[in-house]
Structure formats: structure tokens, C-alpha cells
C-alpha positions, 0 to 999 in steps of 0.5 A: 321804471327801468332797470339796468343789470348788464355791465352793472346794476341800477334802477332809474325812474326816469333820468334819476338813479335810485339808490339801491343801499347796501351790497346785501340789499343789492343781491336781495333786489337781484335774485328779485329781478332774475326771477321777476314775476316769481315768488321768491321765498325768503329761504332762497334769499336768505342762501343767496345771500349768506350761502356759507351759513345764515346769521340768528338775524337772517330773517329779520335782515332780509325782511329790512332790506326788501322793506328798504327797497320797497320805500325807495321805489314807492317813493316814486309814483312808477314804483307803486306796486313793483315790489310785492309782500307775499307769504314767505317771500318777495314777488318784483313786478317788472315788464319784460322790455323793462329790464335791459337783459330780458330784452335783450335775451328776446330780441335774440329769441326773435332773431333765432326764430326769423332765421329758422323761418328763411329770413337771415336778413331780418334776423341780422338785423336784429342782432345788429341793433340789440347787440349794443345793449350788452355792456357788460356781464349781468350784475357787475359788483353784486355778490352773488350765490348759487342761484345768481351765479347760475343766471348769470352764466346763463345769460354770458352762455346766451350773448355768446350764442347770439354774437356767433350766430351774428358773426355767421350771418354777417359771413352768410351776407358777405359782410366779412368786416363786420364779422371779423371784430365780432369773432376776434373779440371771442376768441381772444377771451376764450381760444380754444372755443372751437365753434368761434375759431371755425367762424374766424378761420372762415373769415380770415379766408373769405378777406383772402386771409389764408396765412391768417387763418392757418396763424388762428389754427396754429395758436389754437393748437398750441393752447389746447395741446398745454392746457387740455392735452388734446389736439383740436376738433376734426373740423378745425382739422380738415379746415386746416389742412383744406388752407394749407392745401390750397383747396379752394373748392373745397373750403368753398364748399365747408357747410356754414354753420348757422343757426339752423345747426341747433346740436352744434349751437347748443355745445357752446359754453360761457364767455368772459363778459362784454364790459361797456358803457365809458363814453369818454374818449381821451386820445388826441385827434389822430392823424388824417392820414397815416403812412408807413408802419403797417406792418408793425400796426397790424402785427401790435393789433394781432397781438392785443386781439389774440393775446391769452393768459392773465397778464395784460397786454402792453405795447412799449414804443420807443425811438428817437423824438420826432420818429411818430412814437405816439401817432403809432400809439394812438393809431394803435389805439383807434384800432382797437377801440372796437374789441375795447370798448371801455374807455380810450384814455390818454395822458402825457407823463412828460418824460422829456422834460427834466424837472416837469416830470409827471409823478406816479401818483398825479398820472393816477388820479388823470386815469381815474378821472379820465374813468369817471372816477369822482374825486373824492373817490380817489384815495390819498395813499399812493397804494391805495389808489393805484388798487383802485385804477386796478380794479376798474380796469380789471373790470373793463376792456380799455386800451391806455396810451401812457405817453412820453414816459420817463422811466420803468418806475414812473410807468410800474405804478400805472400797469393793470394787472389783468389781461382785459385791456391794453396799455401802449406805452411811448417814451424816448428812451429805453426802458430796459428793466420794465418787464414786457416783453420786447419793445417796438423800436422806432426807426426812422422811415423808409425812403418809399415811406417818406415819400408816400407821406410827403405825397399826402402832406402835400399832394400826390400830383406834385410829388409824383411831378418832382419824384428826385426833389420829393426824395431830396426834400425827406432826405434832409427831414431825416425821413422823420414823420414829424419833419415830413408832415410839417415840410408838407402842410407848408407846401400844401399852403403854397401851391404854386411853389416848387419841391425843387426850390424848397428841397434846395433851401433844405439843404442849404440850411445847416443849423442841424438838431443842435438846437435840440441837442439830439446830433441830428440835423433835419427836425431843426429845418424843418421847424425853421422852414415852418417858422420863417414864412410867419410874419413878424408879428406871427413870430413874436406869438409863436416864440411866447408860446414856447415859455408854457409847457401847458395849454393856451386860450386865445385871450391868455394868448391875447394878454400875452402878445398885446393883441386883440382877441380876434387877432389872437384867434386868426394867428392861433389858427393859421399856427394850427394849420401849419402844424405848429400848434395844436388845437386839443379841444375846441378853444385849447391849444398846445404846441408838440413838445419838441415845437415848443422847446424849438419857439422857447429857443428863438424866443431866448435868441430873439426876444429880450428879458424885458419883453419876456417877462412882461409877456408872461406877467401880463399872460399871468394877470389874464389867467388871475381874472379867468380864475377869479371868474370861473370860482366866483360861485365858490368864493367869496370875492370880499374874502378873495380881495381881502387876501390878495388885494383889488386885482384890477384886470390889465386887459379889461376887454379880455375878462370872460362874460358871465357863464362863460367860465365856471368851476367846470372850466377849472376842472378841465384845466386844473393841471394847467393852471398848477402849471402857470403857477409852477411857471410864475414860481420859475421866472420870479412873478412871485406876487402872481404865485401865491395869488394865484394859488390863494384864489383856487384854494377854495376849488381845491378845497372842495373838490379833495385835491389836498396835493395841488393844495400842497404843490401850490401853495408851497410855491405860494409861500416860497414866493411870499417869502422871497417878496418879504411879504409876510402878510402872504406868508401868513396866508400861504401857511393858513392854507397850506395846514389845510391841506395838512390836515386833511390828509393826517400831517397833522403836526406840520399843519400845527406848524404852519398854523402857529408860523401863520399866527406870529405873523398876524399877532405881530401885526395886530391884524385881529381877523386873521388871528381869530382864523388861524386860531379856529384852524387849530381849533380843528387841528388839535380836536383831530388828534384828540386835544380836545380842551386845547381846541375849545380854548382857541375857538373860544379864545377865536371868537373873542378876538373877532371884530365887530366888522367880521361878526359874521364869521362866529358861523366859522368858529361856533361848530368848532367848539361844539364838537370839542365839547361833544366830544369831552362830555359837555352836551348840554353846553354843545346843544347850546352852542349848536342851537346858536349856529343853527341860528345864524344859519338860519338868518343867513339862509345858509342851507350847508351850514343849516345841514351841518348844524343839524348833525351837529346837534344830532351827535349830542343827542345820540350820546345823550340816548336820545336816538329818535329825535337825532334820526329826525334832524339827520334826515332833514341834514341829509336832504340840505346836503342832497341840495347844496351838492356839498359831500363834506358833512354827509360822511360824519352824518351817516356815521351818526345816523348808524349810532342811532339806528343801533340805539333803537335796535334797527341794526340792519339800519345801523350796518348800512349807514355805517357802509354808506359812511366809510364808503364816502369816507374811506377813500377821501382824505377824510382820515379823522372821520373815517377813524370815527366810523370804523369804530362806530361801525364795530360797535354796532357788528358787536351789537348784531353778534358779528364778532369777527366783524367788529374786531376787524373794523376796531383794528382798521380804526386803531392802525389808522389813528396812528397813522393820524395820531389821533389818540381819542380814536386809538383808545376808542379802538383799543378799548373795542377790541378789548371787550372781544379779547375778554374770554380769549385773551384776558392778558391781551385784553388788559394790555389793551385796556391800559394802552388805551386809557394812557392814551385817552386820558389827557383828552378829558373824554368821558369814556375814561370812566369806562374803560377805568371801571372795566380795567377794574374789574378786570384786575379783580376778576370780577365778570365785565357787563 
């Protein structure tokens, strides 16, 4: 058993992450752990937990919670014992090594001990080796108390005495480089800490850094002088002054302070935590070497170091394409990864392409990816989820690079609104109303810079042979980065031409930029000078790559040119060395944005209409095959060929073996794959478009991305359309309403719905007309047409044919809810029962665990809570297995109802938190709504009563966001009964809101709210 609370708080027996249930239950296991080996009294817990007043239920919460706790670790064998009953408290039996802080916190006693004894050498080494455990402050995401608080400043106060006293030992073995990151990460967090800025002045002075020591000095003045009123300490002084004075001697001589100077160590106070753990790493690969710019490097890296106050640093880069905006971004960026060792992401917005723009909210949701964000995490509101990238950079220390951005707007949404991280923004143009500060514009380099660069492109003893035709060659490159280095690899490959003979054909050359429409001439040659050398079939492949604005693999590259596999392979890398392609990840290639716009053009100029398309057809089909392969797992081929057809491969050499693509592989190149669909709508493949689309439906479907489902299929069916397909148009619309309805759009998803069931009534196609009836089935019991939604399952399953008699499990579960709903349960039950059935025949464990919470739903309503409790939890086990999340959500919600039917409110409270946890940032708005009423009801029945009114109000402003109408009266009607004693009138007006609203459902809960209006208007007292 291990447990982890720096930068976090998990338990883990083994490999496998226990779950520590609700935030209470989280602190209640904390103040546990933070006093491992003590009785904690159930009184301490309870004003940890509830420090501004305790619920009547305290006692009995607490007493849940540890009892909860005690299941979950007895369920493993490691667990037996841990969690100790006493009288009137808890005892945690942990050993200390099993705790990441409390080893922590010895290995620095250790090291504190051995530097007392004379030996700094072992001490350092200590350090050294425990420091990578700090991850972060103890107990991120735990709320804490009093008690809780204090240990965690405690523990903050302990890491920053052991990273001084680390940094002071590296200075004591002349190790100033390991100390500088050490010392720079410290007082950046806190400048006016005079111990570490001694430590840094020292350091920065042993490097030879004297005008960087005095900088430090200076800083920390100012601020101490506006925050505090008071001028810095007399050490800082003489140091100071020592520097300005240019007594070497006597800085020489300043007493070291180690950790043999107890009184000075023990003046140090709390420090802003050290947050790490990400180990994703998103930026390009940088450069081999990089040449010029230090100064502006150096200066962007002080300025993120020593950067103070709240808001976050932010580097805007701009400058003319090709100028090395985003090598000087990622250079920038690599620097820092040390003092921001959170996350290094990276994502191109795509400024510079008109009408391929990437939006605000799609950039969103790469970040948050790139974090480790899970999708169904990821909220659907554009403003709910760019909180959420706030917040989990507010609690981390990352550097972004938002790159090729095209406009202040398109950026706003993506900034942080705290100082732990660095965003680094690139972009062609002027951003002239993005508040942040002044930008680094980008000129080109200068000739001594050009010429260095050139020397390391292309070798440093030839350059230095030929110095005027080196200076002649960066001339004509427009002392541009990205001419130089492509002038150089060429000459890298060709060593026994001369710089002579290519500077002379450089200025030869007069084509200019025209080709980029940028007016200047030297990015154009050298391209050209890049591109000439290829052989003829080398060029053909080249110019296709320009058609896609995304990745290549080598076999789409393969079906796209004709050739075969390995000849793909050797052309793509040759591409690589050259420069003219880059190489993202193993097996990925893309071209550098102003590389690909220059190969689009000469394949317009030398390639035909005919040859293009039939490249990008056949580069379309091999992408098809890739896609049906990798989602096999998902998709169901027969339903699959049903829709599209019989596929047959045009490249049958090129179909990926078995394992090699799998829903991992669509992941990753989800974005690009919107992007060959985007490029089949764009050059009139429509057949390709909206297959394409139909065949990653499913993917999408499952992971939550309704927008690419939205994006996608909207080509699809424009595409359908223009083909005069109607058969696809039909499918393209059945599809899309999915979407639709997923996020709220629930009247366009009827619209679709019905454009797609004329299609498929006029041509008698009986399959389909069952499925798009099912689908608005679902549609209309999300906006509470209950008895409509029985009536098209109903009337699905009997237009369904023999040959698809399988598909009753589709439609069987949509008739159940909609009588559940309308107060039929006996009939439900019945209909459950029979798709539990067939699940059962078919071994269908997902459907297995959705009928399960199926019949559990009617029995809850029915009071028949303990059995339900019994089904939920073999429901929950079936979802664990299949790793479907989509039933879990309405499962837990149920199981809350439960638990409040038999009086385990504590229970009840945190199922409901686990479902709106899972719920509430998907694009599960229907069932959200549910839980959040559900949710109040059981804070009524636990005397919350602020509580129930906020969870009915979030209902209610929900519902009618989705229309849901069942939901909103079921909110009005709950917030009703807590307005009764303060605003009757209120009350009543809610009451009737809510059975004008309620009644056309048929739902039984009519009849309540009709009794309680009654009695209401007559006075009589409500029970």
C-alpha cells in the first residue's frame, strides 16, 4: 500500500488506484494520514471537516465515511488492518516509507544530520535524489481545515528549507548550474525571501554574473520597498554594495550559509508549491543547434523566472513567416522546462491559413487533452470549458506555446489567469489589442548571425573557407532562419560542391516570394534550391504533399503517389533530411506550413487536374481502410458495409496487419482525419466524405466528441446531397441528430430525424425506418414527450424485419424508460426483463449492465429500494469491465435514490456527487438534469436546505436550456416545497408553472403537484 499526497492525494495497492469517494471522505482519510499512528478523535474530524458549524448528522457522516473507507482498503489483502475503529476515533496504520511526504520529510532529516556531521557530500546527495518526489503541495484538491492547513504549511515551510539548503551545498561544491534552477524557481514564487536571493546573488556571482546579481538586488527592492514599506535586510545590503563595488575579495569571503547556520534556517517561511507529475511533453523536436537571438532567449527566460504578481506570463512573438518565430518559442520553452515542470504543450492554431483557422474551442479541448484531461471530462459549453483549462493550469506550473495564432480573439480564450505558467505566443501578424505587454518583434538575422547559422547547417570549415560566398549565399536567403537552414542541409549533402557555385545560382534566381505573396524574394529560392536536386519522381511526391494541410503516413503516402511502401519510405525520409518535411513523431510526417503552400503551388503548375484528384482519391481510399481497420473493435463491419457499401481496398498490399491500428490510432490522429474529410469536401470526393465520416461515427460517439460528429457529418450530408444520394443523406441525418441531441439541440435533432425518415419511408428500406424512429424515441423522451417516445419504439419494433430481429436490444430499453417515466413500471419490468434477456443470450455485458439499471429505476420508484441496490451494484461491475461510462452517470443517480429510500443519506449524497461528476461536464445534459434534482432531494431529506435549493435551481436553469420540460417541472416543484414557509406566493407560482408544464408528459408526479397546489390555495398545511 502506498500512498501518495504530494501534488495530490491517491492511495494505490499495487498499480491500481483505489477510490477515495467523496471530498469529505477525502479530508476525513487525510487528517488520517497526517497523523498516521495517532488516535484521531472523531470531534477533530468533525471541525476539520465542517470548521464553520457541524450538521445534526455530523457524527453519523463521519462514522460513514471511515466505515466507507475501511471497505474500499480491506478489499485488499494490503489493506487488512490499515484503518483502525477506536474508542471515539480513527487510528491509520501506515509505515513511514509508505507515505511519499513522510519519506520525504526523512530523507531531509537525514540529510540535515550528515551535513551537521561534516559530510555535505552525502547530504547533497540525499537531497538530490528525494527532491524528485515533491510534486507538488500535500493534498492538492482536499479541502481542508484548521488541522490540515497547518500541516500542509508545515510540510511547504520543510521543502523550501531543503531546496536552500540543497542549493547552498551544490554553491559549496561548485556546482553553480545545479543551483541556479533551484534558487530561480524560489524566488520567483516569493521575491522578497531574503535567505534564497542571498543564495542566488552568490550564484549569479560565482557564474561571473555580477550585473545579474545587482539586477536580483534591485528587483527585490523595489518590491519589498511597495509591498512592505521596508528596504532589504543588511545582508542583502553589504552583498550589494560589495558587487557594485567590485570587492571581489570581500564577496569572496561573505560567510556561506549552510545548514550548520540553524538560527538563519529557522527564520524561513512558507513557499508556493512545487507542482509536478505531467509527463507529457507536446513540443516539437527543437533544432540541433541554435544560432542568434540570445539575447532576446536570455532576456524572454529572466522575465518568466522572475516574473511577480498574479498575472501570468505571456511572451507574444511576432514577425514575418519564415523569421523563426516558433523555433525561438519552443527554444524558450525547453529552457524553462526545469523551473515548469508541469506540462510542455504545444498546438498550432493555424493562423495563416484562411478558412482552416482553428477555433477557440477546438484549441481548448487539444490543451486539455494534451493535460491529461479524459474526454468525457471536457465540458460542451465554450465557457465551461475554458474555466476548466484555467483551473488546471492554475494549479500547475507549465509553459504553452500557442502557435501560428491568428487574431487577439482567437488567443483571449486560451490565456490563464494566474502566474504559475507561461504561455508563448507566435503569430505573423500584430496582435495590437491583446493586453500583454509589449511583443518580441522578430527581425530578420543579422549578417554575423546568418553566417554562423550557415556555418552549422552546413559545416563550419567550408564556410570559413569561402567567408564572401557564405555572406552572399545569407544575402539572397534574406538572412531568414528557415532559408538558411534549408540552403544548408543541401549543402551538407553535397560536400564537394562549392558556396561559390550555389550563391552564384541564388542570385541568378529571380522568382522572389511572389510565390508566397509576401514581396520578398529569398524563402521562394530557397525552397526552389531544395527542391530542384529531387529526382522526378521525388518531385511528384513532394508537390502531392502539398494538397493536405495535416499529417501523412507512409502508406497514405504510398496509395497517394503509386509506389510502394518502401519507396514511400526512403522518399519520405530523404524529404526529411532535407528539410523539406518534417518528421512529428515516428512514422508521421508533415510539411512546415510556408514548405507546404510553396509544393501546393508547383503541383498546380505542374501537375494536372486529373492526376490530382485521382492522387487525392486514391490517398482518401487507403485513409478509408486505415479507419475501418483501427475501429473495428467498435464497429460492427455488417452495419459498417450496410451503410457505405463493400469497400473493396484499391491498394490491397497497403492494408495495415492486424494490432497495428486500433482506436488509439484514431485518437492520435483524430484531428487529421477531420482534415481529410474537410479536404474530400473541398475537391468534390463527396462518396469519400460522407463514408468517411459514417465509418468514425461510432468513435466519436463513444469518446464524446459530438462537435467532430457535427463538423463531419455536416460535409457528409452536404456531400450526400450534391451526389443526389438520398440513401446517404438519410444516414448523414440519423447520425448528425446524435449528435444533436447529445449536446441539447434537441429540435434540430427532430428535424433531422424526420428529413431522414421521409427518405427511408419513400423507399420502403423497413431497417432504417425502425432506426430512425428508435432515435426519436430517445429524442422526444429527453424533452419529456413521453407517450410520443413510446409510440415510435413501439411502433420501431414493429417495423423491424425478420433479417434484423437482433436489433429489438436497440429499441427494447427506449420503451422501458418512457414507461418508467410515465408511471408504468409493471410493464417496464416487463420490457426490461426481456432485454436483460437478450443481453443475456447474446453475452452482451454493456447491455447486460444497462438493463440491470433499467430494472433497478422501476424499482426504486416502486420502494423497492434494497433489491435495486443489489442490481446497481452487479451494473456497476459490468460497466468497470466493458470501460463503457455512458450508463454509469444515470446508474449512480439511481443508486443515490436508493440509498435515500433506505435512510443511508451520506450514501445517497456521494453517489449523486460521483454522478453529476461524471455527468455534468459531458454533453450528457438529460441526465445531468435528472441528477441534480435527484441530488436535491436527498439534501432536503438530510436538513440541507440551502443545498437542495441550489441543485433544484441548476436543474431548472438546465432543463431550459434543453427544453426538457419533465425536468423543469420536477425542479419548480422542488424548489417550491423550501419556498412554502418563506414565500408562499412564490411557491404557488412555481407550483402551477410546474404542473402546465408537467402535464402533457402523462407523468405521475402530476398528481402530486396537483394535491400540494390544492392545498396550497386552501391553506391547508402541506405533508
Amino acid at each position: 500500500m502506498k500512498i501518495e499526497v504530494l501534488g495530490g492525494f491517491r492511495v494505490l495497492f499495487g498499480s491500481s488506484e483505489v477510490d477515495l469517494g467523496t471530498p469529505k471522505q477525502r479530508t476525513v482519510l487525510a487528517e488520517l494520514v497526517m497523523n498516521s499512528g495517532r488516535t484521531v478523535a472523531i470531534e477533530e474530524l468533525i471541525d476539520e471537516i465542517w470548521p464553520e458549524g457541524p450538521p445534526r448528522s455530523a457524527v453519523p457522516n463521519v462514522r460513514t465515511y471511515a466505515a466507507n473507507l475501511r471497505r474500499t482498503f480491506e478489499a485488499h489483502e494490503a489493506g487488512q488492518g490499515v484503518l483502525v475503529r477506536q474508542r471515539g476515533g480513527y487510528r491509520l496504520e501506515v509505515a513511514t516509507d509508505d507515505v511519499d511526504l513522510f519519506h520525504f520529510l526523512d530523507q531531509v532529516e537525514r540529510a540535515r544530520q550528515r551535513n551537521h556531521r561534516d559530510d555535505p557530500e552525502t547530504a547533497r546527495s540525499l537531497l538530490s535524489g528525494v527532491m524528485p518526489l515533491w510534486h507538488g503541495p500535500p493534498l492538492l484538491g482536499v479541502p481542508l481545515g484548521a488541522s490540515l492547513a497547518a500541516h500542509v504549511a508545515a510540510a511547504q515551510e520543510q521543502h523550501l528549507l531543503a531546496v536552500e539548503l540543497l542549493a547552498d551545498l551544490h554553491l559549496a561544491a561548485d556546482r553553480v548550474e545545479e543551483a541556479l534552477p533551484l534558487l530561480w524557481r524560489t524566488v520567483a514564487t516569493h521575491p522578497i525571501r531574503e535567505p534564497a536571493l542571498l543564495l542566488l546573488m552568490r550564484a549569479l556571482h560565482r557564474r561571473g554574473d555580477v550585473a545579474g546579481a545587482i539586477s536580483v538586488f534591485r528587483s527585490a527592492a523595489r518590491v519589498m520597498r511597495a509591498e512592505l514599506g521596508v528596504e532589504p535586510g543588511s545582508d542583502l545590503r553589504r552583498l550589494h554594495q560589495e558587487m557594485v563595488g567590485h570587492r571581489a575579495a570581500a564577496i569572496s569571503a561573505f560567510p556561506s550559509r549552510g545548514s550548520g547556520d540553524s538560527d538563519d534556517s529557522s527564520a524561513l517561511h512558507s513557499t508556493t508549491p512545487d507542482i509536478g507529475g505531467i509527463d507529457w511533453d507536446w513540443l516539437p523536436r527543437p533544432v540541433a543547434h541554435f544560432v542568434g537571438r540570445e539575447a532576446l532567449v536570455d532576456r524572454m527566460i529572466g522575465r518568466s523566472r522572475a516574473a511577480a504578481g498574479p498575472a501570468p506570463v505571456v511572451h507574444l512573438i511576432d514577425g514575418m513567416a519564415g523569421s523563426g518565430k516558433t523555433t525561438l518559442a519552443v527554444q524558450v520553452a525547453r529552457h524553462l522546462a526545469t523551473s515548469h515542470p508541469d506540462g510542455r504543450l504545444f498546438i498550432d492554431l493555424r493562423g495563416h491559413d484562411e478558412g482552416n483557422v482553428m477555433d477557440p474551442a477546438t484549441a481548448l479541448v487539444v490543451l486539455l487533452r494534451q493535460l491529461g484531461v479524459p474526454a468525457p471530462r471536457i465540458p460542451v459549453d465554450i465557457d465551461e470549458r475554458r474555466g476548466l483549462w484555467r483551473r488546471e493550469l492554475s494549479v500547475r506550473r507549465a509553459v504553452v506555446v500557442l502557435d501560428n495564432a491568428a487574431d487577439s480573439e482567437q488567443v483571449a480564450s486560451l490565456l490563464p489567469v494566474t502566474a504559475s505558467s507561461v504561455i508563448l505566443i507566435t503569430s505573423r501578424r500584430r496582435l495590437l489589442d491583446l493586453d500583454v505587454g509589449p511583443p518580441e518583434s522578430l527581425s530578420v538575422l543579422s549578417s554575423e548571425e546568418a553566417v554562423r547559422l550557415l556555418a552549422v547547417s552546413a559545416g563550419e570549415e567550408r564556410v570559413n573557407a569561402e567567408p564572401e560566398s557564405a555572406a552572399e549565399i545569407v544575402r539572397n536567403c534574406g538572412y531568414l532562419p528557415l532559408a538558411i537552414r534549408l540552403v544548408g542541409s543541401r549543402l551538407a549533402h553535397r560536400r564537394n560542391r562549392r558556396l561559390v557555385d550555389l550563391a552564384a545560382r541564388l542570385a541568378a534566381n529571380e522568382s522572389g516570394l511572389a510565390t508566397f505573396g509576401t514581396g520578398e524574394p529569398s524563402v521562394a529560392t530557397a525552397f526552389t534550391a531544395s527542391y530542384e536536386p529531387l529526382n522526378e519522381v521525388s518531385k511528384r511526391v513532394f508537390r502531392l504533399l502539398g494538397v493536405h494541410n495535416g499529417h501523412y503516413c507512409i502508406s497514405m503516402v504510398a496509395a497517394m503517389s503509386g509506389l510502394s511502401y518502401a519507396k514511400a519510405g526512403h522518399i519520405l525520409d530523404d524529404l526529411v533530411d532535407r528539410h523539406l518535411l518534417e518528421e512529428s513523431e515516428n512514422g508521421r510526417y508533415r510539411m512546415h506550413d510556408l514548405v507546404r503552400q510553396y509544393a501546393r503551388e508547383k503541383c498546380l503548375e505542374k501537375d494536372s487536374n486529373e492526376a490530382r484528384r485521382a492522387a487525392l482519391a486514391s490517398l482518401l481510399d487507403q485513409v478509408m481502410q486505415l479507419s475501418i481497420a483501427a475501429t473495428k473493435s467498435l464497429n460492427r463491419l455488417v452495419d459498417i458495409f450496410g451503410d457505405i457499401g463493400e469497400v473493396v481496398p484499391e491498394r490491397p498490399d497497403l492494408l495495415p496487419a492486424p494490432g497495428t491500428v486500433d482506436i488509439d490510432w484514431v485518437e492520435r490522429e483524430r484531428a487529421n482525419l477531420n482534415l481529410f474529410i474537410e479536404l474530400a469536401a473541398e475537391n468534390s470526393l463527396h462518396g469519400h466524405t460522407w463514408r468517411l465520416a459514417r465509418v468514425l461515427w461510432r468513435f466519436y460517439y463513444v469518446r464524446g466528441y459530438f462537435e467532430d460528429i457535427q463538423l463531419t457529418h455536416e460535409l457528409g450530408l452536404t456531400a450526400a446531397q450534391q451526389l443526389g444520394n438520398d440513401r446517404a443523406a438519410g444516414i448523414m441525418n440519423n447520425y448528425l441528430a446524435s449528435a444533436l441531441t447529445k449536446t441539447g439541440s434537441h429540435h434540430q435533432a427532430v428535424q433531422c430525424l424526420k428529413s431522414a425518415l421521409a427518405e427511408a419511408e419513400a423507399a420502403g428500406r423497413r431497417g432504417d425506418i425502425a432506426r430512425i424512429r428508435g432515435n426519436l424515441s430517445v429524442v422526444h423522451c429527453m424533452v419529456g414527450d413521453f407517450r410520443e417516445s413510446i409510440d415510435l419504439a413501439m411502433a420501431a419494433l414493429r417495423d423491424l424485419p425478420m433479417r434484423l430481429i437482433g436489433q429489438v436490444r436497440i429499441h427494447l430499453p427506449n420503451v422501458g424508460i418512457a414507461l418508467t417515466w410515465l408511471g408504468r413500471y409493471e410493464e417496464a419490468l416487463r420490457v426490461h426483463r426481456l432485454h436483460l434477456l437478450w443481453a443475456r443470450v447474446e453475452g452482451d455485458r454493456y447491455q447486460i449492465a444497462n438493463a440491470l439499471s433499467h430494472i433497478a429505476a422501476a424499482r426504486v420508484r416502486l420502494g423497492e429500494h434494497a433489491p435495486a441496490l443489489r442490481l446497481l451494484r452487479s451494473a456497476m461491475v459490468l460497466y468497470a469491465q466493458t470501460g463503457h461510462r455512458h450508463g454509469e452517470g444515470d446508474a449512480r443517480n439511481v443508486m443515490g435514490a436508493a440509498y435515500r429510500g433506505v435512510g443511508l443519506l451520506a450514501e445517497a449524497r456521494r453517489q449523486h456527487e460521483l454522478a453529476l461528476e461524471l455527468t455534468g461536464h459531458s454533453a450528457e445534459r438529460q441526465a445531468e438534469c435528472t441528477a441534480l434534482n435527484e441530488f436535491g432531494l436527498t439534501l432536503a431529506a438530510d436538513g440541507d436546505v440551502d443545498g437542495a435549493l441550489r441543485a433544484h435551481r441548476r436543474a431548472l436553469d438546465l432543463a431550459v436550456r434543453i427544453d426538457n420540460r419533465y425536468e423543469q417541472a420536477r425542479a419548480l416543484a422542488g424548489l417550491a416545497e423550501h419556498l412554502l414557509s418563506a414565500d408562499p406566493t412564490e411557491a404557488r407560482r412555481h407550483l402551477e408553472r410546474a404542473l402546465v408544464l408537467i402535464v402533457p408528459t402523462g407523468a405521475p408526479e402530476r398528481f402530486e403537484i396537483e394535491r400540494r397546489l390544492a392545498a396550497l390555495k386552501q391553506g391547508t398545511p402541506i405533508c
